[in-house]
N, C-alpha and C positions, 0 to 999 in steps of 0.2 A: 448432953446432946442438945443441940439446938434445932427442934422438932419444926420441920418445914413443911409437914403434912403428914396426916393421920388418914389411914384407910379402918371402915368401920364392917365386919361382915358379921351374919349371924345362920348357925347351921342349925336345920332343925328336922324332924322324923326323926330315920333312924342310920344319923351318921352321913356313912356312906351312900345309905338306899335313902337320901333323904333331899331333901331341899336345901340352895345357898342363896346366900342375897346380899349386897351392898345396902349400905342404908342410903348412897348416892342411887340407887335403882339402875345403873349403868349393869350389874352384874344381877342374873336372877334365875337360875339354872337348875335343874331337876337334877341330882345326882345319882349314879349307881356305882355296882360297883363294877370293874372290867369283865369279861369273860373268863380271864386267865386268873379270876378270883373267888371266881362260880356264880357272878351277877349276871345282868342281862347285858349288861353293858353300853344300853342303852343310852344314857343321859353321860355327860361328862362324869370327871375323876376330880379327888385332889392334887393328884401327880399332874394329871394335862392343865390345870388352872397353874401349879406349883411352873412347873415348865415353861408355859407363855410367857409366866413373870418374870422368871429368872432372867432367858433370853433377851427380854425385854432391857432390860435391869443393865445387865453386862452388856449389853451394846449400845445401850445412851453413854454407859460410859467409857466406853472404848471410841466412841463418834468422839465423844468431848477431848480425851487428851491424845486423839489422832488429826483432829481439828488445832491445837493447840501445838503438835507436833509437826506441824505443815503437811500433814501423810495425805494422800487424795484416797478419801472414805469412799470412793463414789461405787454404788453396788456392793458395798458392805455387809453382812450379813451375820447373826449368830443363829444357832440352831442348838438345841437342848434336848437332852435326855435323861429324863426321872424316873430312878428305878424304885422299886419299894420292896422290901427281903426281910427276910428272919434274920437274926442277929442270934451268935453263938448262945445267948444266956435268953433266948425265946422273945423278948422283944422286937420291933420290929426299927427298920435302920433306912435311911433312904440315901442313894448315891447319885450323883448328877455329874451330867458328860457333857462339853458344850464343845461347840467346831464352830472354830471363826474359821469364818471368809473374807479376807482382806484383798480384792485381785489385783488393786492397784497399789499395793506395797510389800516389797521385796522380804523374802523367808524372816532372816535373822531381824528387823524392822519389826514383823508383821507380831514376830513370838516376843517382840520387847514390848509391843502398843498390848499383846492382851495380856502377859505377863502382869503389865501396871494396873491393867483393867481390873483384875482380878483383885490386888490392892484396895482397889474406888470402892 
């Protein structure tokens, strides 16, 4: 791989109930853990950090070869959902849901631009 950039983070307390940070200082967040995990849920997750980025991620590249595709991105959008669950053998598993919004290109179009996306 021809490494085009490196993100540097370091977790520390405890885990989940702990502290996160970029070594750019751009990310510096107090963690906990959700309610629906028996935290206070006060501070962010690794799911809601996991999720922004994802979204993020899959829609530069869906912008790129729907730019490339001549498609009109305009008001584009993706949205993300990171679940976090027990897995039959007690470990724990995470599944992710993402909804494009494409409004200005047509169904069978829209499911080929994230189709490919999902590829990038």
């Amino acid at each position: 791989m021809d490494v085009l950039y490196t993100a540097e983070a370091l977790s520390t307390g405890d885990g989940r109930n702990g502290h996160g940070s970029t070594t750019s200082g751009r990310i510096d967040v107090d963690l906990t853990a959700p309610k629906e995990m028996g935290g206070s849920g006060t501070g962010t997750n690794p799911e809601e950090l996991f999720a922004v980025g994802y979204a993020a991620c899959f829609h530069s590249a869906l912008r790129m070869l729907g730019k490339q595709a001549g498609a009109d991105m305009t008001d584009s959008s993706v949205g993300s959902k990171v679940s976090l669950g027990r897995t039959d053998t007690g470990g724990f598993g995470l599944a992710v849901e993402l909804e494009v919004i494409l409004p200005n290109v047509e169904g069978a179009e829209a499911q080929k631009l994230a189709d490919a996306a999902h590829q990038v």
